[in-house]
Structures are given as structure tokens and as C-alpha cells.
C-alpha positions as CSV (number, residue, x, y, z in Angstrom):
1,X,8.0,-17.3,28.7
2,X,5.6,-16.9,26.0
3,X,3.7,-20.2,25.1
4,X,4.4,-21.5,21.6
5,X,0.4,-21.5,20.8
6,X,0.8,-17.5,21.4
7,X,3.2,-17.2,19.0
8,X,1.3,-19.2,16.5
9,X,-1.9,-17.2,17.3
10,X,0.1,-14.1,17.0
11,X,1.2,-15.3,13.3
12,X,-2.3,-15.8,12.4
13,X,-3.8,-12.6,13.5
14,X,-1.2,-11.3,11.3
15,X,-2.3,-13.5,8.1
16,X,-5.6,-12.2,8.7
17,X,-4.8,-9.0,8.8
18,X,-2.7,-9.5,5.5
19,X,-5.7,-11.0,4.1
20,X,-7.8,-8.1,4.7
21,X,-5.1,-5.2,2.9
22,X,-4.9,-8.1,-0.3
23,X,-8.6,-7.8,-0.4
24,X,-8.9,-4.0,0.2
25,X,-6.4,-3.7,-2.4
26,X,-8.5,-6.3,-5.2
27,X,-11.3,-4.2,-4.6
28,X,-9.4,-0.7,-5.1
29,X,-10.7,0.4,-1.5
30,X,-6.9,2.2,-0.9
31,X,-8.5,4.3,1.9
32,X,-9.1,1.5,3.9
33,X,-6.4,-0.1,2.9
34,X,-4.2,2.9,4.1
35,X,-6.0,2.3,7.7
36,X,-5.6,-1.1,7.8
37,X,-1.6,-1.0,7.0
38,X,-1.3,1.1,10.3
39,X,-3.2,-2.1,12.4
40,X,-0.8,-4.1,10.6
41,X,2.0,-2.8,11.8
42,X,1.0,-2.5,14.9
43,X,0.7,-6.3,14.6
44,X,3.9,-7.0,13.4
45,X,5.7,-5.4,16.6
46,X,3.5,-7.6,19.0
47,X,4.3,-10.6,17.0
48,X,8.1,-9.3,17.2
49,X,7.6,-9.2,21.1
50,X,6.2,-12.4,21.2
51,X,8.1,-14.3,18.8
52,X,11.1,-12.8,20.9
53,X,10.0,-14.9,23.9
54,X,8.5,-17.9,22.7
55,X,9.6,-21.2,21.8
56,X,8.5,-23.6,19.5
57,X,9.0,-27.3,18.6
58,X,8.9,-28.5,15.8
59,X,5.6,-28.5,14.5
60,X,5.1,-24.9,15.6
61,X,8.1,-23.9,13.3
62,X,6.9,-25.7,10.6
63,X,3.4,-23.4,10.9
64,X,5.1,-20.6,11.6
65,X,6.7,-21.3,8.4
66,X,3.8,-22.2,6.8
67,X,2.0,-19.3,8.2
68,X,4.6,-16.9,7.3
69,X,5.6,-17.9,3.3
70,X,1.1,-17.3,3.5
71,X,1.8,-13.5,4.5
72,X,4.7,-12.8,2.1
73,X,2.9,-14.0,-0.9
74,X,-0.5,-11.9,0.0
75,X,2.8,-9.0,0.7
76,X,4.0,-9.2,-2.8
77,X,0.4,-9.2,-4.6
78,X,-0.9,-6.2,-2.1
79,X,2.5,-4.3,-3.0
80,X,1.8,-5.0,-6.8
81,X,-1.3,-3.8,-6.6
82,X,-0.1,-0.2,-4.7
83,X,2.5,0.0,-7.4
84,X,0.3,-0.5,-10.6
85,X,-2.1,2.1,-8.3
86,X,1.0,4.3,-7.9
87,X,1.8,4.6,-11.8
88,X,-2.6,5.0,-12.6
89,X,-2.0,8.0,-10.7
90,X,0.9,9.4,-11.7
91,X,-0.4,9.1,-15.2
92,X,-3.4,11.0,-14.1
93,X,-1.2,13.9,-12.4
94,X,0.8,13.9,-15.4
95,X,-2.3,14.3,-17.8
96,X,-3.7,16.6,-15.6
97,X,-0.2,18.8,-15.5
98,X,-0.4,18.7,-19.2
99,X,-4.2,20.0,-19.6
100,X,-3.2,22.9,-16.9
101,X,-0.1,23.9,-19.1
102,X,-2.1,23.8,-22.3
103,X,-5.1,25.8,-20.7
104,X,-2.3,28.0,-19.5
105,X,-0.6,28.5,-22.8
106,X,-3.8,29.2,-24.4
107,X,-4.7,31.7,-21.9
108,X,-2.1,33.6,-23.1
109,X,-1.8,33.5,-26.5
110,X,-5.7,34.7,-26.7
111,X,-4.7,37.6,-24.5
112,X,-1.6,38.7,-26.4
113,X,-1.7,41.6,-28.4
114,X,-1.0,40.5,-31.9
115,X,2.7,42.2,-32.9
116,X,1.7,45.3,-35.5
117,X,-1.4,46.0,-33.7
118,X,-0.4,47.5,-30.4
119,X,-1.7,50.9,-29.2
120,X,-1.3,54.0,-31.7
């Protein structure tokens, strides 16, 4: 049987590590931020495993709570963040697909052969 501090403790390291990807993602640091995700996970199924077994009173329901409503606020801002990062760079693939098929188009056209002036 898993001791209800475990759990809480398990809850925590979780906040902290949701605290880390919010401010990876303020700072715009998305390759650390890609890393840290995969610790989190990792997190979340030892906090499934413990949670599974553990009991808690009262008061540890009411932190887990607490603890827990913490995370899925610092969730929702992190996953803003990625989205808004998302669109800034499917605008710049989109801008950059654009150039290409101008560059492209121009390419061509200088290289055509005007119509009346082909080879005699």
C-alpha cells in the first residue's frame, strides 16, 4: 500500500515538472521543452501507479486537488503557447512555399524562349 505522502509527493514532482515546460515554453526554448514533455510523461505513469495504490484522507484529497487544478492551468497556458508556436510556423512554411514557387515561376519565364523568336 502506497502511503498517502507518496502520492502527494508524486503530485508535486509532477507540478514541478509542469512548471518547468510553462517556463520553457515563456521563454520560446521548444527544444527543451520537447525533452522535458518526454520526463513528463514518464511522470505521469508513476503518478498513475501510485495514485492507483494509495489512499488518502481528506486533507490529502483536498491537495491533491489543489495540486492538480495547479497542473491543468500551467497545461492550458503551455498548450497555448505550442499552438500560437504551431500557427508562427506554419506561417513561415507557408511564406517560405510561396517565395520557392515565385523563384520557381521566375526561373522559367526568364528561360523561355519568347513565342516568334524560336530557332530559324
Amino acid at each position: 500500500m502506497t502511503a498517502a505522502r507518496d502520492v502527494i509527493a508524486e503530485y508535486e514532482r509532477l507540478l514541478l515538472r509542469s512548471t518547468q515546460m510553462l517556463g520553457l515554453a515563456r521563454e520560446g526554448d521548444w527544444t527543451r521543452l520537447v525533452e522535458e514533455e518526454s520526463a513528463y510523461v514518464v511522470a505521469v505513469e508513476n503518478l498513475k501507479a501510485c495514485d492507483a495504490n494509495g489512499l488518502l484522507d481528506e486533507p490529502g484529497m483536498t491537495r491533491k486537488a489543489e495540486l492538480l487544478e495547479r497542473i491543468l492551468e500551467q497545461d492550458v497556458e503551455t498548450r497555448r503557447r505550442l499552438e500560437a508556436r504551431r500557427e508562427e510556423l506554419s506561417e513561415l512554411i507557408g511564406s517560405n512555399r510561396r517565395q520557392f514557387n515565385a523563384n520557381r515561376a521566375y526561373r522559367a519565364s526568364a528561360t523561355a524562349v519568347p513565342i516568334g523568336q524560336g530557332r530559324k
